[in-house]
C-alpha positions as CSV (number, residue, x, y, z in Angstrom):
1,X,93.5,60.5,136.8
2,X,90.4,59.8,134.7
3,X,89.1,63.3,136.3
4,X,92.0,65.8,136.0
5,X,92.6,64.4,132.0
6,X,88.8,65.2,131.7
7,X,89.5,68.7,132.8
8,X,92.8,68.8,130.5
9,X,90.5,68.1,127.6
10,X,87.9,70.7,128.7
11,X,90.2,73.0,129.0
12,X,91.6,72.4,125.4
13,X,88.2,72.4,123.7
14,X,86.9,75.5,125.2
15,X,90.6,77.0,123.6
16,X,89.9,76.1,120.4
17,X,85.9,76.9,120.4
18,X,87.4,80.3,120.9
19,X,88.2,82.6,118.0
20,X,91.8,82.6,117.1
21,X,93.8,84.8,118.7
22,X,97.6,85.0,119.4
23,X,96.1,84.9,123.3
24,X,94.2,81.6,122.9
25,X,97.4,80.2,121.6
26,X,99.4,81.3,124.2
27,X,96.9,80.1,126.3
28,X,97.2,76.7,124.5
29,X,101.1,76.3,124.9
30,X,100.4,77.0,128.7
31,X,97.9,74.5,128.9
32,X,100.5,72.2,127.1
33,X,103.1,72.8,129.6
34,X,101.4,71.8,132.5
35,X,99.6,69.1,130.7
36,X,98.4,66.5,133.7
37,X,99.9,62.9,132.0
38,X,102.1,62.6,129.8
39,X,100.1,59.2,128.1
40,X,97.1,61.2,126.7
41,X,99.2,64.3,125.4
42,X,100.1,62.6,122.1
43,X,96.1,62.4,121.1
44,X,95.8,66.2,122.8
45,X,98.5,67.6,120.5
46,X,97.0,65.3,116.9
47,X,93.7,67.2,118.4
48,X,95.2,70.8,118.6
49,X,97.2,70.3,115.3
50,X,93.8,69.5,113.1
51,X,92.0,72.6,114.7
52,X,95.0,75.0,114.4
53,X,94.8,73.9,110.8
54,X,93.1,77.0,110.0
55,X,94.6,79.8,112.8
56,X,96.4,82.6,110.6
57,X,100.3,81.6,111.1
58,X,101.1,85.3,112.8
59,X,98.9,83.9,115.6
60,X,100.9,80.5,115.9
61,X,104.4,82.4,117.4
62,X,106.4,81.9,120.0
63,X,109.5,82.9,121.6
64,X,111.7,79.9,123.0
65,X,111.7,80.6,126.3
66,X,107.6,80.2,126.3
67,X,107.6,76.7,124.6
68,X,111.6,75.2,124.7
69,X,112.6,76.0,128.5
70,X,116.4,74.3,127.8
71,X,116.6,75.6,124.4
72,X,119.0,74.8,123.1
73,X,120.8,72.3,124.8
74,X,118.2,69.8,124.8
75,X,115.6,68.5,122.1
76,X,112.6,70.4,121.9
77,X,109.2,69.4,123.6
78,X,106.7,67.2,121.6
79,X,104.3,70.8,121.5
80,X,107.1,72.6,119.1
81,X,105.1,71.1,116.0
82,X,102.1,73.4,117.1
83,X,103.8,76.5,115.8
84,X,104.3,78.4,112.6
85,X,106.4,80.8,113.8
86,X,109.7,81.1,115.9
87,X,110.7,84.3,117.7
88,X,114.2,84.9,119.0
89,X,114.7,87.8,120.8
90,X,117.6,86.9,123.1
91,X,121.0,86.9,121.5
92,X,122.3,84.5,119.4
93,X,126.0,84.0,120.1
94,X,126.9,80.3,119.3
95,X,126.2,78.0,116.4
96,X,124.8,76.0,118.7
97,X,121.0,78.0,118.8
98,X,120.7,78.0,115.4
99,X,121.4,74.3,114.4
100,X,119.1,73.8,116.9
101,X,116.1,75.8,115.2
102,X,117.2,74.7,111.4
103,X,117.8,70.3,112.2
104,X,114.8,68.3,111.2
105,X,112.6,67.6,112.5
106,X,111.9,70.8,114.1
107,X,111.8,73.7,110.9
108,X,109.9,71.2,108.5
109,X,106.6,73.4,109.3
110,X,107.9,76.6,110.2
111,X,106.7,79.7,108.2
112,X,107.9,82.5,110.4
113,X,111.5,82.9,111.8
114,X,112.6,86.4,113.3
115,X,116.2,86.7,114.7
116,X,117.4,89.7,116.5
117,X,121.4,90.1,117.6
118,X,122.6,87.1,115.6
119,X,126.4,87.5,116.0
120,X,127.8,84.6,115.0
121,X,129.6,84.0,111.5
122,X,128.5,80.9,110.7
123,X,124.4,82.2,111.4
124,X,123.4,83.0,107.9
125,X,125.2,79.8,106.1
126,X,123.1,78.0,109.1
127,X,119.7,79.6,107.9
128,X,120.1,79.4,104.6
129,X,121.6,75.8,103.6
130,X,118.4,74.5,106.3
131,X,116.8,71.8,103.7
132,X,113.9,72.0,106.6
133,X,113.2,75.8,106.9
134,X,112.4,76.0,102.9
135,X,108.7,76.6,104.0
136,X,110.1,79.7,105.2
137,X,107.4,82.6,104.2
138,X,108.7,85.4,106.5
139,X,112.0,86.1,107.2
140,X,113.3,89.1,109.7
141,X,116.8,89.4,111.1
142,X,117.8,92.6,113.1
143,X,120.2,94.1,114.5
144,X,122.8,91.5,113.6
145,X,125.9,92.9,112.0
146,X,124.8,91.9,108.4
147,X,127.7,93.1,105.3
148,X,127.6,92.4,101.9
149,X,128.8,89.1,102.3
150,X,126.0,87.9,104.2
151,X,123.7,88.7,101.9
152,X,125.1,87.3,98.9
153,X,125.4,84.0,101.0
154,X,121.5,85.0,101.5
155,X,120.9,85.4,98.0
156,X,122.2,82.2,96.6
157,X,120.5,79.7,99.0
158,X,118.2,77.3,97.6
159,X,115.8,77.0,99.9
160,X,113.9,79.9,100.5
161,X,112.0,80.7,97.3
162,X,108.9,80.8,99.0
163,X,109.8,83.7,101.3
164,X,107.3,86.9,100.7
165,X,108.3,89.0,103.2
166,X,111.8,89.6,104.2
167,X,113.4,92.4,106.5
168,X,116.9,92.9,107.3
169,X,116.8,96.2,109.2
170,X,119.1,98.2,111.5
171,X,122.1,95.7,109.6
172,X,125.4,97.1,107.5
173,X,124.6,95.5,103.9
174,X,125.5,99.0,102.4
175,X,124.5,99.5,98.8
176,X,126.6,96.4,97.5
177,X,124.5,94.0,99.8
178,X,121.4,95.7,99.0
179,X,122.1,95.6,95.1
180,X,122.4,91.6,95.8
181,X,119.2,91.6,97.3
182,X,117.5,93.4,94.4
183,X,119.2,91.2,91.7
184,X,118.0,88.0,93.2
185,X,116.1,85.8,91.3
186,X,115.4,83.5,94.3
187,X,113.8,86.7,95.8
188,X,111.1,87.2,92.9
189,X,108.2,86.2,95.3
190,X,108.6,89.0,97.9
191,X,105.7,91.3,98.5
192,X,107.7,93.1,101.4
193,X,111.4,94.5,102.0
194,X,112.5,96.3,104.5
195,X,116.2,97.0,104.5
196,X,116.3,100.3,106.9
197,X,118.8,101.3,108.6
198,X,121.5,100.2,105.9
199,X,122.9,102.9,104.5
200,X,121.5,102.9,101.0
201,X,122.6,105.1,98.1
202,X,121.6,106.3,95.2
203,X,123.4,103.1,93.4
204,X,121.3,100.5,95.5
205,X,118.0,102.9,94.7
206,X,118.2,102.3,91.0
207,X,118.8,98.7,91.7
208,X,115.9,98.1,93.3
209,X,113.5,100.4,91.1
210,X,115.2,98.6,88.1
211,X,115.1,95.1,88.9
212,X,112.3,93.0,87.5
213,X,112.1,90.5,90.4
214,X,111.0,93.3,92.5
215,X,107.9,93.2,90.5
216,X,105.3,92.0,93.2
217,X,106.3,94.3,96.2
218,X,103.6,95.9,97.8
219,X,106.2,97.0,100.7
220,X,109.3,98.7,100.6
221,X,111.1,100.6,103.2
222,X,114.2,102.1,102.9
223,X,114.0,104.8,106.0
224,X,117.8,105.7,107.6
225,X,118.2,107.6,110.3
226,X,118.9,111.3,110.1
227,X,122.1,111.5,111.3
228,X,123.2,109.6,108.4
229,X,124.2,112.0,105.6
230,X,125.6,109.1,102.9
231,X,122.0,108.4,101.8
232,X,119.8,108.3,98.7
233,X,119.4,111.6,97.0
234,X,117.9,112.8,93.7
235,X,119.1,110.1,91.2
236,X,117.7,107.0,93.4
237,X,114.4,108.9,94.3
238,X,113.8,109.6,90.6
239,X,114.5,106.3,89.9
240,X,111.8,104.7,92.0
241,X,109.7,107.8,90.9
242,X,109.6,106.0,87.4
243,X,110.3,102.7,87.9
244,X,107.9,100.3,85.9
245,X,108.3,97.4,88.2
246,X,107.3,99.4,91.7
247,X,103.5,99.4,90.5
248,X,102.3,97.3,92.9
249,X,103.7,99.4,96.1
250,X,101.1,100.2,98.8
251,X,103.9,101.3,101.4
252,X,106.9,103.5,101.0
253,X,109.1,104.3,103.9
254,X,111.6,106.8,102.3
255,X,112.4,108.9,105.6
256,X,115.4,110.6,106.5
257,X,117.4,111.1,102.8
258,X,118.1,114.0,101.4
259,X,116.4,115.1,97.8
260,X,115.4,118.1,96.7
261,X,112.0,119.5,95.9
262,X,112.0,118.8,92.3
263,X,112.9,114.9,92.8
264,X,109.5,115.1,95.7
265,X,107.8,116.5,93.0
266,X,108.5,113.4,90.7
267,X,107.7,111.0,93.3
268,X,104.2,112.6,94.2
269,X,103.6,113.0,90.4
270,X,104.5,109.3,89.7
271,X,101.9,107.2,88.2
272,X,103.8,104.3,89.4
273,X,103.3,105.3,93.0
274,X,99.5,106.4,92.4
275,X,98.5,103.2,94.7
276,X,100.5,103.9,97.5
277,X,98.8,104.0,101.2
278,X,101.3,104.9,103.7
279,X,104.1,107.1,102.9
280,X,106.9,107.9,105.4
281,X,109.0,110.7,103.9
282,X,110.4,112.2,107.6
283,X,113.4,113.7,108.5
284,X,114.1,115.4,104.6
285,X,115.8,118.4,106.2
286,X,118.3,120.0,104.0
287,X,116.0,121.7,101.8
288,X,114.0,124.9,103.7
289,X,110.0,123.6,103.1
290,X,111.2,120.7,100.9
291,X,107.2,120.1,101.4
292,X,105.4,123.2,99.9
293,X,105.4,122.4,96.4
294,X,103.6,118.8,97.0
295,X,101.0,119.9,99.2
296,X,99.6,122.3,97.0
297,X,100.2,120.8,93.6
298,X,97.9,118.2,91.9
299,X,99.3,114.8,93.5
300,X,98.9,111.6,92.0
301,X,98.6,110.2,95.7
302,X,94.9,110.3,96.0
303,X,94.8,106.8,97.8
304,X,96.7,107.9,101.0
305,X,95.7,106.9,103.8
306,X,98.4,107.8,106.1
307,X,101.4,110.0,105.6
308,X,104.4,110.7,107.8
309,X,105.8,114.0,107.8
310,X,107.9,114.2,111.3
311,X,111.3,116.0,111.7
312,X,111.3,118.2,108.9
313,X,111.2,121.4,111.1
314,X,108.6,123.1,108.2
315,X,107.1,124.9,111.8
316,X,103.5,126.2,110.6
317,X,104.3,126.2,107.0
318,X,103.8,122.6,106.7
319,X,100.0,122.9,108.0
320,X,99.3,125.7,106.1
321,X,100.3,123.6,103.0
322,X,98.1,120.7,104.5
323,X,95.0,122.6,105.4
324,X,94.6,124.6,101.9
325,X,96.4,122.2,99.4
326,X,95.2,119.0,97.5
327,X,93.1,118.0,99.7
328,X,94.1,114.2,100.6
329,X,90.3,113.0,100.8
330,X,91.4,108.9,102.3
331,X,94.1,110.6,104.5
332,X,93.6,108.6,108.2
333,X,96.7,108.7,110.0
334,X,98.6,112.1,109.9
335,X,102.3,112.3,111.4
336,X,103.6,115.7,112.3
337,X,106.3,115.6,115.4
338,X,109.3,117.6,115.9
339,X,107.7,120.6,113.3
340,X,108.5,123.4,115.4
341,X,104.6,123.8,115.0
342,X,102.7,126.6,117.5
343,X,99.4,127.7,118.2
344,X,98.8,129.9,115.3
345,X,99.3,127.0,112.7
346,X,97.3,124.9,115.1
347,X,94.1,127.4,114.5
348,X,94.3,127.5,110.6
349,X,95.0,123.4,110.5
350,X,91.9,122.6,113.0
351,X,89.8,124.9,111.2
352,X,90.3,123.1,108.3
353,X,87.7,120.9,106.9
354,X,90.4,119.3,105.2
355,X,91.4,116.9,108.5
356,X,88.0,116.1,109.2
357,X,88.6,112.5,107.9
358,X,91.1,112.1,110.3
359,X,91.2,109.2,113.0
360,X,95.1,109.1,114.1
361,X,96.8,112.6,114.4
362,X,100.6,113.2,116.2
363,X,101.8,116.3,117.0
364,X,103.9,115.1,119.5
365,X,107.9,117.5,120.3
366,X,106.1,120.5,119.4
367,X,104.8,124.0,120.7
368,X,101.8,124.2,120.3
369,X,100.9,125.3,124.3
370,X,97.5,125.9,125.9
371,X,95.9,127.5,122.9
372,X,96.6,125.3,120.5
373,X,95.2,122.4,122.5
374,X,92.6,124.7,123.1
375,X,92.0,125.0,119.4
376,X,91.6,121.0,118.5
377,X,89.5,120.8,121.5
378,X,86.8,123.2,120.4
379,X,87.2,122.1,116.3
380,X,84.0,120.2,115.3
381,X,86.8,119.2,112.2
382,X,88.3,116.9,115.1
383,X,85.0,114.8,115.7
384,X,86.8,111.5,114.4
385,X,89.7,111.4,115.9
386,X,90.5,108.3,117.8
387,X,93.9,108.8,118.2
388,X,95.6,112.3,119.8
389,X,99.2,112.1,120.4
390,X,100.6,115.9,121.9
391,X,103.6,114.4,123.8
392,X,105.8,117.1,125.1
393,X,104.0,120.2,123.7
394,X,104.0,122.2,126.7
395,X,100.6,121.8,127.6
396,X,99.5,122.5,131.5
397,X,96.1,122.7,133.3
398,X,94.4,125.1,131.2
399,X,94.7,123.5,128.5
400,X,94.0,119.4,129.9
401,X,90.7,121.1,130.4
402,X,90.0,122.3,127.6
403,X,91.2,118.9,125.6
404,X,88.4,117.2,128.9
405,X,85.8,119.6,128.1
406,X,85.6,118.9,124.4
407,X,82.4,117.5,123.1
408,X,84.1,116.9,119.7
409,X,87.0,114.4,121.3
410,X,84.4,112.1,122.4
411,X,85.5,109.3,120.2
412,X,89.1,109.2,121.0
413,X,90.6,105.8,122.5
414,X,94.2,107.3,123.0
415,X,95.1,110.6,124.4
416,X,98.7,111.1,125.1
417,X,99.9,114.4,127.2
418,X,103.3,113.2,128.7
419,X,106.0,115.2,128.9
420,X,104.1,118.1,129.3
421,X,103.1,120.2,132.4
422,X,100.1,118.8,133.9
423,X,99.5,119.0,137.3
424,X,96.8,117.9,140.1
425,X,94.3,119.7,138.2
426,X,95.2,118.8,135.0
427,X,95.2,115.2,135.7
428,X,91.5,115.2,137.7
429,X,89.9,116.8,134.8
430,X,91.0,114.0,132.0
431,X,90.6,111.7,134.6
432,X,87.0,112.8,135.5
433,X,85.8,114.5,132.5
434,X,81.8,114.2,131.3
435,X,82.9,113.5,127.9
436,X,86.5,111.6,127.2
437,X,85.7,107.6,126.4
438,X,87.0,105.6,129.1
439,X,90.0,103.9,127.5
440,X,91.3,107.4,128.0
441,X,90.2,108.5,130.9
442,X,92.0,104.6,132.4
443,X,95.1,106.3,131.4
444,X,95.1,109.2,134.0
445,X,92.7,108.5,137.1
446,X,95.6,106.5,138.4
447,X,97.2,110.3,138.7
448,X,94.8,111.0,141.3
449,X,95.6,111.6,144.6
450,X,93.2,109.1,147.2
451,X,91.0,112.3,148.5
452,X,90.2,113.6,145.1
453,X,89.2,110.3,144.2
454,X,86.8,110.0,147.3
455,X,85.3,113.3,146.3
456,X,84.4,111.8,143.0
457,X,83.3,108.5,144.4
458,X,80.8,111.1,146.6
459,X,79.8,112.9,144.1
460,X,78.6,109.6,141.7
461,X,77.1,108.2,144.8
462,X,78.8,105.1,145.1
463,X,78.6,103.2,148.3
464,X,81.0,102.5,150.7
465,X,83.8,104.1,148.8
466,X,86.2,104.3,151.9
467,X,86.6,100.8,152.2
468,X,88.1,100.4,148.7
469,X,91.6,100.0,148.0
470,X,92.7,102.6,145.2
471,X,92.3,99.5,142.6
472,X,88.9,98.7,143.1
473,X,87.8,102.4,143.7
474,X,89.9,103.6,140.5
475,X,87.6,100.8,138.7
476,X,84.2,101.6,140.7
477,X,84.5,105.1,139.0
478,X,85.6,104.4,135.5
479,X,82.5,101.9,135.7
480,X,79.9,104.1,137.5
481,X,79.3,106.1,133.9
């Protein structure tokens, strides 16, 4: 006994010598669960608790399943105090699940709670009369059938003034529930909302942009889908365009509603918005080039650092616009899918030394062929690029050749080429190029049929390559660099 709880306890130090990490602490609740006896747990968990102390809260999550085997029929186990942060993924369909997460003694400590499918009634009275979840900092329920009336009950509980980050997404508030939201006073304290997927309107625009408790968001994302054509249009954009209490916003997600050019203009003019970081304005389609007028005029969006521009089937104009506009000198991340974009606005954007700041780039659902991957491969403006995403593009052999022969791609992690038309020989030359990392290379060797793989393992010299399974041989050569 003495020897196995000695192991236990090694076994629980070494954890928390470790930096923090959401896989240490899931390493932890393992370790928990299979703890030897049950008479020295107590002291093991008093242990764990002082040393969690200072682990960031997003690393202390768990689903139920991983930590409350019978939840929720029976009480949870002594190691529930260890988290922060509860995450239900499995439908919610009786009272039952959630009296179980919101009855002390449980909630007193927990800071996250994300609910997805809650369809039950009763849920959100449950949540938000909880005396013991008012510690409550984040607060994400999706995909549960949310009206109007759910989020006035949401608004008026008393309990969860210290939330900072709430997100209702993929729900039906509609503009009346989203108005609530932005008139709440309980609600002052959020630095992030994200009510996508909720039909908003022009009315429940102006409420947010002219609601003083919306003073300290840093986040806001209002993206719909595009098949929604009741959405926010010139009036609400203008509003948030010039709204004195959106100052603070670092990230806009405004995808998918329908504004015209002159209400873009307003909102890349904006001095309010002059601090935003990531901007998502996607799927704006009922204006021809809604785009050309605020790529090429003075912006006031100088602190980008990533931008979204997918779905708005602009084809080449949009990276002619990009490659001799402003020039968007912290730009990192740049969006571009479903553009109808082809080789020819391929050449003039990768000759532009306007991307060469880029680390993420996405062209993915568009046509840009052979030669246009032909293009970024032999751009020295594509040198720090980490991140290459040319999903379904059309791309074949030729031109997985020329991405492998690149000296300038050296430094991408990520390469994605699915959906296109690679075959045998398009997959051996990523998987054995001179000069892709190999993170990427990881990706595609498994493509490779056994005798191509032999050839390579003969041509490196290892020994005794025949006698490898494909695992350890598919590992011999991405180590033998």
């Amino acid at each position: 006994m003495v020897e196995t709880t000695h192991e236990d306890f090694a076994k629980l130090r070494s954890i928390l010598a470790s930096a923090p990490s959401k896989e240490g602490f899931v390493a932890l609740l393992a370790l928990f669960a299979s703890w030897t006896h049950s008479d020295t747990q107590d002291l093991a968990l008093t242990y764990a608790q002082e040393h969690l102390a200072t682990w960031p809260d997003t690393f202390r999550i768990a689903e139920p399943k991983d930590i409350w085997p019978r939840f929720p029929h029976a009480p949870p186990p002594a190691m529930i105090n260890l988290l922060r942060g509860l995450d239900i993924t499995e439908p919610i369909t009786r009272p039952l699940a959630l009296k179980a997460i919101t009855l002390p003694p449980f909630a007193r400590e927990l800071r996250i709670l994300r609910i997805k499918h809650m369809h039950t009634k009763i849920g959100m009275e449950l949540l938000t009369q909880a005396r013991h979840l008012s510690q409550l900092q984040q607060l994400s329920i999706h995909k549960s059938q949310l009206t109007r009336t759910d989020a006035a009950i949401l608004v008026s509980s008393p309990y969860l003034h210290q939330l900072r980050h709430l997100a209702l997404p993929h729900n039906r508030l509609g503009e009346d529930g989203i108005t609530f939201i932005a008139h709440a006073p309980i609600l002052q304290g959020l630095q992030s909302l994200d009510l996508s997927h909720n039909a908003p309107t022009d009315k429940s625009a102006c409420a947010i942009a002219q609601s003083s408790y919306m003073h300290a968001l840093t986040t806001l994302r209002l993206n719909e889908p595009r098949s929604n054509w009741q959405t926010i249009g010139d009036k609400g954009a203008m509003a948030i365009a010039s709204s004195p209490y959106l100052s603070h916003l670092r990230e806009l997600g405004f995808a998918g509603h329908h504004i015209s050019p002159r209400a873009l203009e307003a909102l890349a003019s904006s001095s309010s918005l002059s601090g935003l970081q990531c901007l998502d304005l996607s799927y704006h389609t009922r204006y021809p080039h809604p785009f050309a007028g605020i790529l090429t005029a003075p912006t006031s969006w100088t602190q980008l650092t990533q931008l979204k521009l997918n779905g708005l089937y602009g084809s080449d104009v949009l990276l002619e616009r990009l490659s001799n506009g402003t020039p968007l000198k912290q730009l990192q991340r740049l969006e571009l899918d479903a553009n109808h974009i082809t080789p020819e606005g391929i050449a003039s954007f990768a000759d532009s030394r306007k991307i060469r700041q880029l680390q993420h780039l996405s062209l993915a659902h568009n046509h840009i062929h052979d030669e246009g991957a032909s293009y970024l491969a032999s751009s020295p403006n594509t040198q720090h690029l980490r991140t290459l995403d040319l999903h379904q593009n059309e791309i074949g052999d030729f031109g997985a050749k020329r991405l492998a022969e690149s000296s300038y791609l050296s430094q991408l992690k990520t390469l994605v080429l699915s959906g296109n038309a690679l075959g045998e020989e398009g997959f051996k030359a990523i998987a054995f190029s001179e000069t892709l990392s190999a993170e990427v290379r990881r990706e595609y060797i498994g493509f490779v049929a056994r005798d191509d793989l032999l050839k390579e393992a003969d041509r490196k010299g290892l020994r005794n390559p025949r006698s490898m399974n494909k695992t350890t041989l598919l590992h011999a050569l991405l180590s033998s660099d």
